[in-house]
N, C-alpha and C positions, 0 to 999 in steps of 0.2 A: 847665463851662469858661467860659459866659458869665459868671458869677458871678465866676470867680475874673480875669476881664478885665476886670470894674468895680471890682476891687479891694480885695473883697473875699475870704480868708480861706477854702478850701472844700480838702475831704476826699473825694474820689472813692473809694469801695471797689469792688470785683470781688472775682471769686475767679479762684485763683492758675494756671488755665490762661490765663486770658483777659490775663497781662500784659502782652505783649511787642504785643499788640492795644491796648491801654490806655493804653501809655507813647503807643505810634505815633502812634496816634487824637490824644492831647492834643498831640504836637508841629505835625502836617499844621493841627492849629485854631489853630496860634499860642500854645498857650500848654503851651511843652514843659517847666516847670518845675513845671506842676498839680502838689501833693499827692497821691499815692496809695496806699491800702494795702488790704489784699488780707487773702482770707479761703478756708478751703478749699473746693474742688469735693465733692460738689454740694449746695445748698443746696436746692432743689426736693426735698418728700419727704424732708426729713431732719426731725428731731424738736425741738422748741423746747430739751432739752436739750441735743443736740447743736449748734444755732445759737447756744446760750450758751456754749458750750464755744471753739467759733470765736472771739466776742468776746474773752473772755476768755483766752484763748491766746493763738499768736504766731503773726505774720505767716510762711507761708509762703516768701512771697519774700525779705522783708528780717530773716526770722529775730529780727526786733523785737518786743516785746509789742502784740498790736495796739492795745488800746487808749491806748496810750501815743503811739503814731506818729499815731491820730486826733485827742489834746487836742494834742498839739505843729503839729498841720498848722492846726488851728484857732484858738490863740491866737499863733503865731508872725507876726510882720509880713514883710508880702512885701517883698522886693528887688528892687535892679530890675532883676537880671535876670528875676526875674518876670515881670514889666509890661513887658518889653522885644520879647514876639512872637517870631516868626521868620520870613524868609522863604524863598522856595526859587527857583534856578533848574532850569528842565526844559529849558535847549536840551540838546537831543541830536545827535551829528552824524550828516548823513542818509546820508549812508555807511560801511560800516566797512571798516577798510585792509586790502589784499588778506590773500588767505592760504588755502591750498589747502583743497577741498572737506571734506573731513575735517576739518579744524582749525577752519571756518567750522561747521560740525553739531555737532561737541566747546562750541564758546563759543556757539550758540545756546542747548544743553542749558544748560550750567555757567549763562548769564544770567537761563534758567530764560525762553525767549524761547518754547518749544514745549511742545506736551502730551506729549511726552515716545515720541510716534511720529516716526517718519522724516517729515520739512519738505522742500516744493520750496525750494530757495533762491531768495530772491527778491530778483535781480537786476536791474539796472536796465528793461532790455529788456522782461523777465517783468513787470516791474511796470509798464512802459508799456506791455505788449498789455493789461494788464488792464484799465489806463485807458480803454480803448476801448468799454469795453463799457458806459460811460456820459458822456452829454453832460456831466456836472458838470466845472468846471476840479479840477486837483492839490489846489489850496491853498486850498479851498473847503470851509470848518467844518461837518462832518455832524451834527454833536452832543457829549455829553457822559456819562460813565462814571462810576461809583465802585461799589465793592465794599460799602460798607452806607451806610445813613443816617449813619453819623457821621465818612467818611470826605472829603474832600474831593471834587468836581468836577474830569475831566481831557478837555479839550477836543482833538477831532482832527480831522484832514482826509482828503480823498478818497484823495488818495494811503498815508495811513497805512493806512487799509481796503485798499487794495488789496495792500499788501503781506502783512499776513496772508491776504488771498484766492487770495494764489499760495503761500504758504507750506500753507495746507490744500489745495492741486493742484484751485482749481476754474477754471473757465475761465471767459472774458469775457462772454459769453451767460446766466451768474450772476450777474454783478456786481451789476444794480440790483436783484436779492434782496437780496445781503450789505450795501449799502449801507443798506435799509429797514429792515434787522435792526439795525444800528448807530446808527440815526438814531432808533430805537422809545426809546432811553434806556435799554431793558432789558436786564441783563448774566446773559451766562451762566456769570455765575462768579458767583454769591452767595456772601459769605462767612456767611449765616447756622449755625448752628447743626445745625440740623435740614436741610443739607446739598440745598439747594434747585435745583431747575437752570431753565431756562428754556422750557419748551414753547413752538413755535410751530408755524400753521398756515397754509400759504398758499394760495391762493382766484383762483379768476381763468385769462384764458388763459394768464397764463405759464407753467401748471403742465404744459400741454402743449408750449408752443413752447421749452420748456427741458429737458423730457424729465423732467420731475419723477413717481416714482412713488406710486402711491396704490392701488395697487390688491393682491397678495398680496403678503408682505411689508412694506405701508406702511412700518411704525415698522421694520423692518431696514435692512441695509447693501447693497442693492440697487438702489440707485441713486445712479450718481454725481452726478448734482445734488442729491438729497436728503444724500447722507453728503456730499461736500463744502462747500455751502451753511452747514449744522449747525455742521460743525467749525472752517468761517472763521469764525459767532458766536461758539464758544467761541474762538478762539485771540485777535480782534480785545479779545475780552471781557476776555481776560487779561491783555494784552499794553497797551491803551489807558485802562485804568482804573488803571494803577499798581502791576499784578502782583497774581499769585495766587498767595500762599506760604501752605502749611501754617503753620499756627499763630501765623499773623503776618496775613494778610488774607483766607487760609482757614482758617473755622474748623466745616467741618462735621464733626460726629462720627464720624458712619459712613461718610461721601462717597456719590455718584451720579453709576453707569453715565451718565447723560444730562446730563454734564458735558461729556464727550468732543463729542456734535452730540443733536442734540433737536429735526430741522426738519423738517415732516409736509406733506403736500398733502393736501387732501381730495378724496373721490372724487364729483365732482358731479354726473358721469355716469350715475353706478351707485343717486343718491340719490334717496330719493321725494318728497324736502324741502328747500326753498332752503337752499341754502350759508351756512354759518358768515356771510361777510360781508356775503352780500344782505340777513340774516335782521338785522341791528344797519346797517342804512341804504344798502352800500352798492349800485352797479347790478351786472347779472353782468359785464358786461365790464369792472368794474375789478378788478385784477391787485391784490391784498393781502397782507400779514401780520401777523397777530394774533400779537405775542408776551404768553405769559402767565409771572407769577408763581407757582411751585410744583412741580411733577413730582418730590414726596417722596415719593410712595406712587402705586404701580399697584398694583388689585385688578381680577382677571380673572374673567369670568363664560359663560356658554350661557343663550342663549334664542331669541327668546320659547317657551319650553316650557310645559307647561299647568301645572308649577308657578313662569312665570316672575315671581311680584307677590313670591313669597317669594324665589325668588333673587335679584331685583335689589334688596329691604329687603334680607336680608344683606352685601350688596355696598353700599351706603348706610351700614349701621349701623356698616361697620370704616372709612370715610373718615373722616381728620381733621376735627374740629370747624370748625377755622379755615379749612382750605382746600375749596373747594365744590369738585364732579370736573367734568373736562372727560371727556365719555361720548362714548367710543370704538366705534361701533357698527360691524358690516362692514353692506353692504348688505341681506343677507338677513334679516340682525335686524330691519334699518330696516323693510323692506317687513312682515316678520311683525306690525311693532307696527301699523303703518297698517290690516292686516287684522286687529287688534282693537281697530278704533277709535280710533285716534292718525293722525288724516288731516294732522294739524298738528304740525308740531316742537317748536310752542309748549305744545302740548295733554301731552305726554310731559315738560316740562322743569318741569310745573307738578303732573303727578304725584309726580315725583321731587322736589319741593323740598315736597310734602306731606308724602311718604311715609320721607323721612330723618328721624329722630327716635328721641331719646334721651331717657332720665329728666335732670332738670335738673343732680341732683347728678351725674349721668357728663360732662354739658357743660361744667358749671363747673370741672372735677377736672383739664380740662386746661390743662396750663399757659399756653397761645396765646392760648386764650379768656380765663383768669386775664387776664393781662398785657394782651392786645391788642383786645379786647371788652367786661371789664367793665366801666372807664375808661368808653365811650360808657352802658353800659346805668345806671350809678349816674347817668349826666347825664340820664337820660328818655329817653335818644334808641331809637324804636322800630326794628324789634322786639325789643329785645336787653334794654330796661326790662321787656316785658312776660315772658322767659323769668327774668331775674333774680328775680322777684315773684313766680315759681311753686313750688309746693310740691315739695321734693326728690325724691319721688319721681312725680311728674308727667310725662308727657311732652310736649319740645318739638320745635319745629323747627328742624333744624341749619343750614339754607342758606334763603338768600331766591333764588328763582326767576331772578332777574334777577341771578344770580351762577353758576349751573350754562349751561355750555355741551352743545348734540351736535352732534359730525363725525364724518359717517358716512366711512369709510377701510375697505380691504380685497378682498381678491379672493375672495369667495364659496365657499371650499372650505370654511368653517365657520362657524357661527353664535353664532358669540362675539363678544363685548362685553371693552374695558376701560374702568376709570377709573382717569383720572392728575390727581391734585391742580392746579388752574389757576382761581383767582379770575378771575372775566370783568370784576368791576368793579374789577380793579386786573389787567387787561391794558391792552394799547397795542396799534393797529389800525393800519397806516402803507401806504400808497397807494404800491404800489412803480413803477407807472407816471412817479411824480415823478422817480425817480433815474435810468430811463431816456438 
């Protein structure tokens, strides 16, 4: 799109699920007249015959030869309405004209304004107690959204949060959670692919003076500040960043459960090891949340048992290459690992990022790493040069240490472990004391 905004002449191809994303995408950048043409799903794992076949065939969507639609986008000279942009207004009006209970739930759905559960309505009143539950004014910019890299930036206010925080039924005494959640930049509505949601952890005394659980059932629906807190990120996520529509700005395959809420406390009480956010700088009495990127994949584990070095490698070896785990320990695991030797959190996180490892050729085989790693490793950039360089079947290492997280979560009736996919070096850590 930059290319074809200097003036030059370009040919965007996709494949033909990704179009009604493609057209979108190029309009929001200004440049809604971009050339596109389109090729069938899926190219990953299809055969160099078959990728010639595509070429050489027709366009899917426009039922064109494709190759014919690529030389005509390429020698054709632009017009101007080309070169003429676009742009857009967003005012919205901040109320909508009466109309009874029902009829208001009926156009919430049809706006596609809810996750598609029964919505508090959020009324003026409801949305001025929610105000309360933070010193920030109304009309005071929290941050900014978008559903992928390529989609534009949508700026909101205090007040817009608060309306999704009554709309997921949480109460004012949450507020400067869902505000920190909002202000992290990170959305729980990823349109990626592989159907991403947003983990997050929060840390600090809030997690008491709000009633936040952490203890059996953590990651369940047993606690109303936990499930509501969750479901105000996701509905803010939705609803702020410019909507979340199947096959137009969601575009995950399979979808994920932890779209609906995805908001964890940690059990710091119960733990034998500083807290997620003591353990990355900050003090215990600051009140935080770490939102991460990922929660594509939970794998569930028991231990420390005496054959716990081999169960926790298997549980290693099925995490996605690309996404390092955020290791989900209940307390009793915690303490088991300390009593073999892991008196440090640090000392356990440096095992596991030894101890994950694949042959080079299974790392490389994935398409994340393809696309989104080997780019750095052909640059030199370590460690990712020195696994590109290794012999196929060699074993490397999948995660750098200072990308795996542990929070210890859970009420001790069993000694079980998860991991839930969460790069730590593309989380966002946000001081919810501030929105207080």
């Amino acid at each position: 799109m930059a290319v074809e905004a200097d003036g030059v002449p370009t040919v965007a191809i996709h494949t033909h699920v990704f179009a009604r994303l493609a057209r979108n995408a190029a309009r929001v950048n200004g440049t809604p007249t971009l050339r596109q043409a389109f090729v069938p799903q899926p190219v990953v794992g299809v055969s160099p015959q078959q990728l010639r076949a595509y070429v050489d065939g027709t366009d899917p969507v426009s039922k064109r030869p494709f190759i014919q639609e690529v030389i005509e986008g390429l020698t054709g000279p632009l017009t101007e309405e080309d070169l003429a942009g676009v742009s857009f207004e967003r005012n919205t009006p901040r109320l909508l004209e009466p109309a009874t209970e029902a009829e208001l739930h009926e156009r919430f759905e049809r706006e596609r304004w809810t996750d598609f559960m029964p919505i508090v309505l959020p009324t003026e009143e409801r949305v001025a107690a929610m105000l309360t539950g933070s010193s920030r004014k109304p009309d005071e910019i929290v941050g900014r959204l978008r559903p992928t890299n390529y989609r534009e930036f949508w700026e909101f206010t205090v007040e817009k949060v608060a309306v999704n925080a009554v709309m997921a039924g949480a109460r004012p005494e949450y507020f400067p959670v869902i505000l920190a959640l909002a202000a992290s930049g990170m959305t729980a509505r990823q349109s990626s692919t592989t159907s991403r949601s947003a983990p997050a952890i929060v840390n600090g005394p809030i997690r008491q003076q709000i009633g936040m659980h952490c203890g059996i059932g953590a990651m369940g629906p047993y606690s109303h500040a936990n499930v509501t807190i969750g479901r105000a990120h996701a509905l803010l996520s939705q609803n702020l960043q410019g909507g979340s529509v199947v096959g137009d700005t969601y575009m995950g395959s399979i979808g994920n459960a932890y779209n609906y809420a995805c908001v964890w406390a940690e059990n710091e009480e119960r733990s034998p090891w500083e807290p997620l956010h003591v353990q990355h700088g900050w003090k215990p009495e600051d009140s935080t949340v770490t939102v991460f990127l990922g929660g594509w994949y939970t794998i569930s584990g028991y231990g420390p048992r005496d054959t716990w070095e081999q169960r926790l490698r298997h549980c290693l070896a099925a995490c996605e290459p690309y996404s390092p785990p955020i290791v989900l320990l209940d307390p009793s695991v915690a303490r088991g690992f300390v009593e073999r030797g892991f008196a440090q959190k640090q000392q356990l996180i440096d095992w596991l990022a030894a101890n994950a490892q694949v042959t080079a050729r299974e790392y490389w085989d994935d398409p994340w790493t393809q696309t989104l790693i080997k780019p750095h490793a052909v640059a030199g950039v370590e460690p990712w040069a020195g696994v590109l360089a290794a012999a196929p079947d060699a074993m490397v290492h999948k995660y750098r240490a200072e990308d795996i997280s542990v929070v210890v979560m859970g009420g001790e009736t069993q000694s079980a472990w998860k991991m839930v996919g969460g790069n730590f070096s593309r989380a966002k850590t946000v001081k919810i004391d501030d929105w207080r």
